[in-house]
OpenMM code with the backbone's topology and positions (N, CA, C; nanometers):
from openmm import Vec3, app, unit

residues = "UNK UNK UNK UNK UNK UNK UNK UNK UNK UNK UNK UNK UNK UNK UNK UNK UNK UNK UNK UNK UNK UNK UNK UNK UNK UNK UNK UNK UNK UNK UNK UNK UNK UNK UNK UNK UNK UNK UNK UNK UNK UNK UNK UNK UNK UNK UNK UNK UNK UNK UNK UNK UNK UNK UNK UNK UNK UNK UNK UNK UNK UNK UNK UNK UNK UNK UNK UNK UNK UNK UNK UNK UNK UNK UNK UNK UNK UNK UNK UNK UNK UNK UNK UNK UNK UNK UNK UNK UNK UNK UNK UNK UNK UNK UNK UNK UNK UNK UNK UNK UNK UNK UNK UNK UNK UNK UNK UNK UNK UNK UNK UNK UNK UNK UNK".split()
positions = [
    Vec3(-1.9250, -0.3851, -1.3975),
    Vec3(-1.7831, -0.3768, -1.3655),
    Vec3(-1.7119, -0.5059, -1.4079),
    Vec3(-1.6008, -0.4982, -1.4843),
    Vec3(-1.5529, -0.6381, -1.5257),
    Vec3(-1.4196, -0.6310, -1.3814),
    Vec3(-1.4272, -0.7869, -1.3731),
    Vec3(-1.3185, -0.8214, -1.2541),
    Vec3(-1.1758, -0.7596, -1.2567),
    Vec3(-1.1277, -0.7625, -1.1766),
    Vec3(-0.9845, -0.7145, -1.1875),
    Vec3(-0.8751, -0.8433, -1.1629),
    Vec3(-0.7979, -0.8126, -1.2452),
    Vec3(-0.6820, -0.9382, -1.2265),
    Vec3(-0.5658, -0.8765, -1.1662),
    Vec3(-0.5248, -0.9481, -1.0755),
    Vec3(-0.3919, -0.9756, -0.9680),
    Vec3(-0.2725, -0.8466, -1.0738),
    Vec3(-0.1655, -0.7464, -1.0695),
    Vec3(-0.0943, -0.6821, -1.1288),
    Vec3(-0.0101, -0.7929, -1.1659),
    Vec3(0.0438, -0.8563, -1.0725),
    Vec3(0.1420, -0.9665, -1.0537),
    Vec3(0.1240, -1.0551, -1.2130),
    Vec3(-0.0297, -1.0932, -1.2190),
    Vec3(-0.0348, -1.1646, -1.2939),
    Vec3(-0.0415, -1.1165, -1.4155),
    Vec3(-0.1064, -0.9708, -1.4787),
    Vec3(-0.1286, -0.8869, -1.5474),
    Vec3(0.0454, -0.8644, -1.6207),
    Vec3(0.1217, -0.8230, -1.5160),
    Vec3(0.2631, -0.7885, -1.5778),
    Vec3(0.3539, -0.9226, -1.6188),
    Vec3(0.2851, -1.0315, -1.5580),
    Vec3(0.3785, -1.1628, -1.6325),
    Vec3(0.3157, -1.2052, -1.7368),
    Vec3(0.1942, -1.2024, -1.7743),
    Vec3(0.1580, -1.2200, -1.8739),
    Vec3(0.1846, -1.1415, -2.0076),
    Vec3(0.1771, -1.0243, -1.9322),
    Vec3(0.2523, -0.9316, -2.0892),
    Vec3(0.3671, -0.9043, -2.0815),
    Vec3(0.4732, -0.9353, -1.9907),
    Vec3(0.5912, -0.9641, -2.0477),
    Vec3(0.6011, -1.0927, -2.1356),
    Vec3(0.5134, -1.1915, -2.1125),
    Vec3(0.5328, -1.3088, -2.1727),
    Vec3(0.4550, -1.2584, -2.3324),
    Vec3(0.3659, -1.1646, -2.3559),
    Vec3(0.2994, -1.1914, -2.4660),
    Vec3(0.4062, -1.0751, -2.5649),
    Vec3(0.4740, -0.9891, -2.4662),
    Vec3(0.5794, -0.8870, -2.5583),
    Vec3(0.6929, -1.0429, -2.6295),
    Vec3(0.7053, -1.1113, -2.5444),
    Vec3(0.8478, -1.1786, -2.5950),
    Vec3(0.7817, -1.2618, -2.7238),
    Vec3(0.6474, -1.2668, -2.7098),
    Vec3(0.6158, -1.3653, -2.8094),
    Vec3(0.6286, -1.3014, -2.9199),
    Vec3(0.5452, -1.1619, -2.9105),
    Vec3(0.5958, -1.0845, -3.0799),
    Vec3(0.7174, -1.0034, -3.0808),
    Vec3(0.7976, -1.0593, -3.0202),
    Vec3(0.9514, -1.0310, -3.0328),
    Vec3(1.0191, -0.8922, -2.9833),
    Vec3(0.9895, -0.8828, -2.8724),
    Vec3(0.9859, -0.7641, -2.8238),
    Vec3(1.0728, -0.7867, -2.6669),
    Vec3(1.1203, -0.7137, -2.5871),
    Vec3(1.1835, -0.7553, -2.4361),
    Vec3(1.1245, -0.6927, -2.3662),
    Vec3(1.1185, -0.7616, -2.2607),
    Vec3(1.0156, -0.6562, -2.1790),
    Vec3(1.0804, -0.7295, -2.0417),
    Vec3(1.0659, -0.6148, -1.9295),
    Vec3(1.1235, -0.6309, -1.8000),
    Vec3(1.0474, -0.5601, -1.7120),
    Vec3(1.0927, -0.6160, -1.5788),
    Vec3(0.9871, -0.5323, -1.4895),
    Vec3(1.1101, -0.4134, -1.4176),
    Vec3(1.1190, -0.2772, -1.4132),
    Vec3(1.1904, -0.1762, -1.3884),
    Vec3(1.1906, -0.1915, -1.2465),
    Vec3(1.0236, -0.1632, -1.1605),
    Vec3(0.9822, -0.1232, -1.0465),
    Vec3(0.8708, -0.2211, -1.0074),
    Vec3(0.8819, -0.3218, -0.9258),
    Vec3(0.7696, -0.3711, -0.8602),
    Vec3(0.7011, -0.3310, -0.7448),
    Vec3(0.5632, -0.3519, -0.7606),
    Vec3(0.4962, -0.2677, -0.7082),
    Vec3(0.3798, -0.3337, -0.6262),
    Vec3(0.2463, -0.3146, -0.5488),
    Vec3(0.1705, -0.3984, -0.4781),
    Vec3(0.1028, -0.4710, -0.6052),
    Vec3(0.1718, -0.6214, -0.5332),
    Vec3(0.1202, -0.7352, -0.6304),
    Vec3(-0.0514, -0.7377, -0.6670),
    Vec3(-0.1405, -0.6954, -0.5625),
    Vec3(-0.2388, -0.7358, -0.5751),
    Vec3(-0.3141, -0.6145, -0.6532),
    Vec3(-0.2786, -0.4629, -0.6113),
    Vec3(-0.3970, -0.3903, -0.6886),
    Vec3(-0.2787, -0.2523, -0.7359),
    Vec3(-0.1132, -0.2666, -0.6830),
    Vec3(-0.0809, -0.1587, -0.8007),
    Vec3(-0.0955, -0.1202, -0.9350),
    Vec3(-0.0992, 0.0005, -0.9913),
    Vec3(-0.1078, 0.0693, -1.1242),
    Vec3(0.0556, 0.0378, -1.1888),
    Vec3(-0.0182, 0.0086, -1.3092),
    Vec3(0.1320, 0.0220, -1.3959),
    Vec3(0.1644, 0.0643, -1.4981),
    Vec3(0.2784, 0.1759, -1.4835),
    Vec3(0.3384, 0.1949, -1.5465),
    Vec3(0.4042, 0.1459, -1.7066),
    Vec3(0.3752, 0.1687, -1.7835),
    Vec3(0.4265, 0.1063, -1.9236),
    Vec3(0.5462, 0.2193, -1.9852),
    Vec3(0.7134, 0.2067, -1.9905),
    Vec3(0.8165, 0.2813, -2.0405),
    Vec3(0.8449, 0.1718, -2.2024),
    Vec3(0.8013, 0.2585, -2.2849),
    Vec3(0.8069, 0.1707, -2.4297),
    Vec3(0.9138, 0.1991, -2.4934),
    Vec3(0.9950, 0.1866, -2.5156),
    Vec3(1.1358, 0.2216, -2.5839),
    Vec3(1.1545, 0.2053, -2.7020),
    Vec3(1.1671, 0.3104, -2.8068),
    Vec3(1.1919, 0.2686, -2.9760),
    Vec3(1.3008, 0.2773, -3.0078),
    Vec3(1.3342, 0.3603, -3.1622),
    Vec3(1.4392, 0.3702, -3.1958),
    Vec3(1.5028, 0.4844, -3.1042),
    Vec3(1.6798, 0.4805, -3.0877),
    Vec3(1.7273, 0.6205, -3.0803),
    Vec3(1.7149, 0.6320, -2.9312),
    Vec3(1.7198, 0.5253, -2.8598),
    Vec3(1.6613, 0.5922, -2.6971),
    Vec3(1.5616, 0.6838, -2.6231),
    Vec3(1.5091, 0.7004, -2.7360),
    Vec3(1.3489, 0.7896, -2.7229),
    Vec3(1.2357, 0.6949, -2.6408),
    Vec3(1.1579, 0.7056, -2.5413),
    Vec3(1.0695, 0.6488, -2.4739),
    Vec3(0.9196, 0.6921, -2.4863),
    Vec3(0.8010, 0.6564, -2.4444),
    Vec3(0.6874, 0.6940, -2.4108),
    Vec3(0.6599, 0.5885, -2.2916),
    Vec3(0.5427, 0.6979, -2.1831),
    Vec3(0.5639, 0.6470, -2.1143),
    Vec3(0.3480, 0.6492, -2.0728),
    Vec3(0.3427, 0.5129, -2.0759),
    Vec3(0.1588, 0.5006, -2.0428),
    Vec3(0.1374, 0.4339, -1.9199),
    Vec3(0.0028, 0.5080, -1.8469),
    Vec3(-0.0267, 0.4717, -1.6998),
    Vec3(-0.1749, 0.3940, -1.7353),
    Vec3(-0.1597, 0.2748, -1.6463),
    Vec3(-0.2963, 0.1769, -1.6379),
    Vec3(-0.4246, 0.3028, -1.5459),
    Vec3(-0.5112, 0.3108, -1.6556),
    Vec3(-0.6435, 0.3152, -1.6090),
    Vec3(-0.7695, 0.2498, -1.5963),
    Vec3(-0.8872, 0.2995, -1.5690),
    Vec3(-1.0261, 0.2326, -1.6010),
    Vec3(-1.1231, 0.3155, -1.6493),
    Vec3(-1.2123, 0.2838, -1.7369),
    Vec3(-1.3178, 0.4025, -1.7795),
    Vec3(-1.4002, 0.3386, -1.6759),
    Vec3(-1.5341, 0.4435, -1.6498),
    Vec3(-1.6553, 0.3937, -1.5867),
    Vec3(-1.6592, 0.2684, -1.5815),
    Vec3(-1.6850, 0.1973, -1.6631),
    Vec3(-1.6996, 0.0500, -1.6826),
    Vec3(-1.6314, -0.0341, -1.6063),
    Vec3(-1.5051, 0.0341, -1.6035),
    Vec3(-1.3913, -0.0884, -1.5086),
    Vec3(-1.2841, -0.1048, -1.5773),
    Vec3(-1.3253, -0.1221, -1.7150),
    Vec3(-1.2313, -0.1795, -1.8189),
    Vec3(-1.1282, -0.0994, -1.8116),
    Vec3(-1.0241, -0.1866, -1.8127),
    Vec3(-0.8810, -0.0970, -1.8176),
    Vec3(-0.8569, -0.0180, -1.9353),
    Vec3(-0.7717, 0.1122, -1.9601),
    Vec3(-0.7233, 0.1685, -2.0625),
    Vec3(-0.5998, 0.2062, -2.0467),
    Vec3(-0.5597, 0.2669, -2.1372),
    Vec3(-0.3889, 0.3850, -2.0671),
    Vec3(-0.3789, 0.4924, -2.1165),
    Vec3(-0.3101, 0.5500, -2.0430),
    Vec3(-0.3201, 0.7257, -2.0452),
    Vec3(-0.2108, 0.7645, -2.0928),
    Vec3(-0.1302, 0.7652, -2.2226),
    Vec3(-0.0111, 0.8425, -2.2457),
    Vec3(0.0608, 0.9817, -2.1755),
    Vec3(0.1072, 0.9760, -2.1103),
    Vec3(0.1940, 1.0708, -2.0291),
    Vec3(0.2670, 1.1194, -2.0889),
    Vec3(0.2997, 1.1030, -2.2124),
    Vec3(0.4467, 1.1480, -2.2440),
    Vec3(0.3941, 1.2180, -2.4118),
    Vec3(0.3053, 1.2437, -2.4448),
    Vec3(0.2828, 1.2688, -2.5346),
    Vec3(0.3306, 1.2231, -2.7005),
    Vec3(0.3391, 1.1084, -2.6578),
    Vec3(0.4496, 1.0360, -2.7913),
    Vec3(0.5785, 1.0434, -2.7369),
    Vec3(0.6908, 0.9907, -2.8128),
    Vec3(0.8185, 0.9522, -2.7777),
    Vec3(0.8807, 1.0758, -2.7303),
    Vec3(0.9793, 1.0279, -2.6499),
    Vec3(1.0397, 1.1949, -2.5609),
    Vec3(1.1938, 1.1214, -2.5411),
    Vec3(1.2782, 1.1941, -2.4895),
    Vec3(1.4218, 1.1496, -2.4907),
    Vec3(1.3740, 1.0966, -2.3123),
    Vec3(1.4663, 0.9826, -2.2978),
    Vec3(1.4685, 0.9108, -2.1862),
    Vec3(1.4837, 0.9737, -2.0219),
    Vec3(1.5443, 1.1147, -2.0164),
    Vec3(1.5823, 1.1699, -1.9118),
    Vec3(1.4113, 1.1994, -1.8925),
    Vec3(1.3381, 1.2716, -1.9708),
    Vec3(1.1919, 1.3054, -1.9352),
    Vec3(1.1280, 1.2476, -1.8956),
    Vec3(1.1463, 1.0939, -1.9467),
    Vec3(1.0185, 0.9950, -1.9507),
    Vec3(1.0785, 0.9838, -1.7195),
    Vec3(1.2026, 0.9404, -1.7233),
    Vec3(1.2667, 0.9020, -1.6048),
    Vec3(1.1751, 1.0377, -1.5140),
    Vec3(1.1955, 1.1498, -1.4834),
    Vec3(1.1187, 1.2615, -1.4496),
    Vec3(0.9637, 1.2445, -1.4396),
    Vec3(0.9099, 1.1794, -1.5606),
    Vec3(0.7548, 1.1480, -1.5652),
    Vec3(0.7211, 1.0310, -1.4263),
    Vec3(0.8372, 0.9088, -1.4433),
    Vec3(0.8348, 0.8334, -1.3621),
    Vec3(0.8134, 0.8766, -1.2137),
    Vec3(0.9312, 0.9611, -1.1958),
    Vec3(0.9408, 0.9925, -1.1215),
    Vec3(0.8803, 1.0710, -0.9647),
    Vec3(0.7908, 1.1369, -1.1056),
    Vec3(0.6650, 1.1949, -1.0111),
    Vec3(0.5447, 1.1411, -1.0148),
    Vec3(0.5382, 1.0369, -1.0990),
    Vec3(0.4720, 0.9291, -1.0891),
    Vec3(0.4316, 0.8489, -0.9742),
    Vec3(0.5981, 0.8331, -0.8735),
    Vec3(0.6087, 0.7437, -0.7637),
    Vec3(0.5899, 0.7774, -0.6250),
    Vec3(0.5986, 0.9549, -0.6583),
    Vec3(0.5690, 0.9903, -0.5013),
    Vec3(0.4415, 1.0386, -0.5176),
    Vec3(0.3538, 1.0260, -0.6363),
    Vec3(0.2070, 0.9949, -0.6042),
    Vec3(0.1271, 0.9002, -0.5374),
    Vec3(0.2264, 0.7725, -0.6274),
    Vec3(0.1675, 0.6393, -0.5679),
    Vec3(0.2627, 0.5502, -0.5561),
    Vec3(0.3070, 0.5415, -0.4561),
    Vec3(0.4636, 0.4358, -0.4056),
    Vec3(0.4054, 0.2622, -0.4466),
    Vec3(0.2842, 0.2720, -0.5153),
    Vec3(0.2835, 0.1334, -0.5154),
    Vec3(0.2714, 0.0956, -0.6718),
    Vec3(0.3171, 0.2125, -0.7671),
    Vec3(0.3118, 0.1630, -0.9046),
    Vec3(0.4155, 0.0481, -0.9352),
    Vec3(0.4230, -0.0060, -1.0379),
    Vec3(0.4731, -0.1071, -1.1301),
    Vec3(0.5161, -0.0372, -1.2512),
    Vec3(0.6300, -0.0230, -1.2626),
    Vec3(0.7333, -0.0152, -1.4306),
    Vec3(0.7545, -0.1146, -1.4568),
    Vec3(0.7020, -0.1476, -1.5999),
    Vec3(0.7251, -0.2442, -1.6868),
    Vec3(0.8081, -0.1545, -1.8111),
    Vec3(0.9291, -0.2112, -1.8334),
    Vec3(0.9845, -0.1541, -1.9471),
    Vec3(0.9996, -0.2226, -2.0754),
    Vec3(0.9201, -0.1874, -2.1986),
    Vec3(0.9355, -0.2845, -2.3085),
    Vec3(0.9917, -0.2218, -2.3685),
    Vec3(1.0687, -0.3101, -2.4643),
    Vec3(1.1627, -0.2158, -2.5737),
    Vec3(1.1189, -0.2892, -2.6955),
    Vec3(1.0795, -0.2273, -2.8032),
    Vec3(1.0107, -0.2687, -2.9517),
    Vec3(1.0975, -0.1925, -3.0707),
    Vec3(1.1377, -0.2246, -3.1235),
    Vec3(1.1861, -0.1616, -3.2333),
    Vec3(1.0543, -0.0482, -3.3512),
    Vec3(0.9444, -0.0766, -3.3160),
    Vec3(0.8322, 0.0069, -3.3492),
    Vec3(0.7690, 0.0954, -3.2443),
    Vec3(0.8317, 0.0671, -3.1009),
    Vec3(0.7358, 0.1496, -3.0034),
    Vec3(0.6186, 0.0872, -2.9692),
    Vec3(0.6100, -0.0296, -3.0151),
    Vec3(0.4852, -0.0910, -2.9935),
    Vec3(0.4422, -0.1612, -2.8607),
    Vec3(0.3433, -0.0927, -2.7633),
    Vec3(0.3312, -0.1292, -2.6496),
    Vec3(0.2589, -0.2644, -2.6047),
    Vec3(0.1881, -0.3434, -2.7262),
    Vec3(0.1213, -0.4705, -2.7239),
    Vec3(0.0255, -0.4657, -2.6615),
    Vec3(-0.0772, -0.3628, -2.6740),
    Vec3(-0.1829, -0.3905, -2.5799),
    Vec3(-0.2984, -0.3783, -2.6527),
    Vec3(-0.4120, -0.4420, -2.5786),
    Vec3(-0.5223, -0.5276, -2.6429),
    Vec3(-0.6010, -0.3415, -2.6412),
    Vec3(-0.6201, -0.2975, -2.4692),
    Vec3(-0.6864, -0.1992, -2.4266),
    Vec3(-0.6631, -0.0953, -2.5073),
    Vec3(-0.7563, 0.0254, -2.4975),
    Vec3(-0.7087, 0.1809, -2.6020),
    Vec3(-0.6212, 0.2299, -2.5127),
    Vec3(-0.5929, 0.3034, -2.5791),
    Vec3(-0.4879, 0.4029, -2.4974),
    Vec3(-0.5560, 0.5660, -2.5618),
    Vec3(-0.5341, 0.6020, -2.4640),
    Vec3(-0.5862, 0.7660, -2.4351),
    Vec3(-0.4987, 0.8792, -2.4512),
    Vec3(-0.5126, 0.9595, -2.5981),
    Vec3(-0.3790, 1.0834, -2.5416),
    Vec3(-0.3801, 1.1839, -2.4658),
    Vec3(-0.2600, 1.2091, -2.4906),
    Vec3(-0.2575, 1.3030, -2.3518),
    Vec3(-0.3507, 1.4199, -2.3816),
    Vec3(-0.3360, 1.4753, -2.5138),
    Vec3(-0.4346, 1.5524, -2.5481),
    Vec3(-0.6067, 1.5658, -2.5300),
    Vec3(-0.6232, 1.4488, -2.5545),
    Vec3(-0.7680, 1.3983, -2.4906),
    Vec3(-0.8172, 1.3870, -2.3548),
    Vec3(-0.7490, 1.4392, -2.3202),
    Vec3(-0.7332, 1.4397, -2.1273),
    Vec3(-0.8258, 1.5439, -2.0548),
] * unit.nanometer
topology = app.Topology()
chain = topology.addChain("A")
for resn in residues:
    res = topology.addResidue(resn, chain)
    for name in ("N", "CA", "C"):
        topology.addAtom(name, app.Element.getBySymbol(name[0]), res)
């Protein structure tokens, strides 16, 4: 099992590593600092969103789960959120906006199709 790091610290760090490759990133919804799930709302061109949830495989290791099946118009992704929160009142929205959609993450991400 690899360790788990603080959300708190997890979401300031990649807001800090979005701004580095030129990207904005904000926190939407804060959530339990120590072990909430988070939410990733990626914003491209056109107001179109995708929207990815923090997981773990067996291992521990984190991944993310595309929810949104690739970019979707913003009212959906908000809806995805949405029922997102009365699953788990303790998620974290982080909203990045990239001019490529690019969510900056090291981990895979999982489609929805592969589910």
């Amino acid at each position: 099992m690899q360790p788990r790091v603080r959300t708190e610290i997890f979401i300031n760090g990649h807001i800090r590593q979005c701004q580095a490759k030129g990207a904005f990133a904000t926190v939407a919804r804060m959530g339990d600092d120590d072990a909430g799930l988070v939410l990733l709302r990626i914003y491209g061109p056109g107001r179109q969103a995708r929207l990815l949830l923090e997981g773990r495989n067996l291992d521990g290791a984190r991944q993310w789960r595309d929810l949104s099946d690739g970019m979707q118009p913003e009212a959906d992704i908000e809806a995805l959120i949405a029922r997102q929160i009365r699953f788990d009142p303790d998620l974290w929205v982080l909203d990045i906006e990239d001019r490529d959609g690019n969510p900056h993450l090291a981990e895979p991400i999982i489609a929805k199709d592969a589910l």
